[in-house]
N, C-alpha and C positions, 0 to 999 in steps of 0.2 A: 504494500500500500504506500510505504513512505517512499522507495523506492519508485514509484510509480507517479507520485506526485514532481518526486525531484527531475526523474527524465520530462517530465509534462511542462517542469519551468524552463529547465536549461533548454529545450526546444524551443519555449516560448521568445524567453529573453538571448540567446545565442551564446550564454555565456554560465558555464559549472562554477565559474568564481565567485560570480554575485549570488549562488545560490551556497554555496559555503560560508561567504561571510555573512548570509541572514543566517541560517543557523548556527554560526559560531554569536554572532549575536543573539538569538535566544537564548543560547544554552547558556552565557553566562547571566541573564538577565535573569534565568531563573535556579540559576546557583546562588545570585545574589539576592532574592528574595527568600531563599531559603535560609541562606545562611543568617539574614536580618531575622527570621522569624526564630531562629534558633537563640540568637542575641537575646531578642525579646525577651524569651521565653524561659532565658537564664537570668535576667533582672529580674524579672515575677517571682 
C-alpha cells in the first residue's frame, strides 16, 4: 500500500527525492511529538 502510494507520487511529481524528504519530514515530526508527549508526561 505504502509502496504503492510512493510509486503513485514519484510518477506524479518526477522526482523519488521530494518524496523522501516529505517522509523524512514526517517521521521526524512525529518523533518529535512523541518525544514532547513523553517530556510531558514525565513532568506530571
Amino acid at each position: 500500500m505504502i509502496l504503492y502510494l510512493v510509486n503513485g507520487n514519484v510518477i506524479n511529481t518526477g522526482s523519488a527525492i521530494d518524496i523522501s524528504k516529505k517522509i523524512l519530514l514526517q517521521l521526524i515530526m512525529l518523533i518529535t511529538i512523541l518525544f514532547l508527549s513523553l517530556e510531558n508526561n514525565q513532568a506530571n
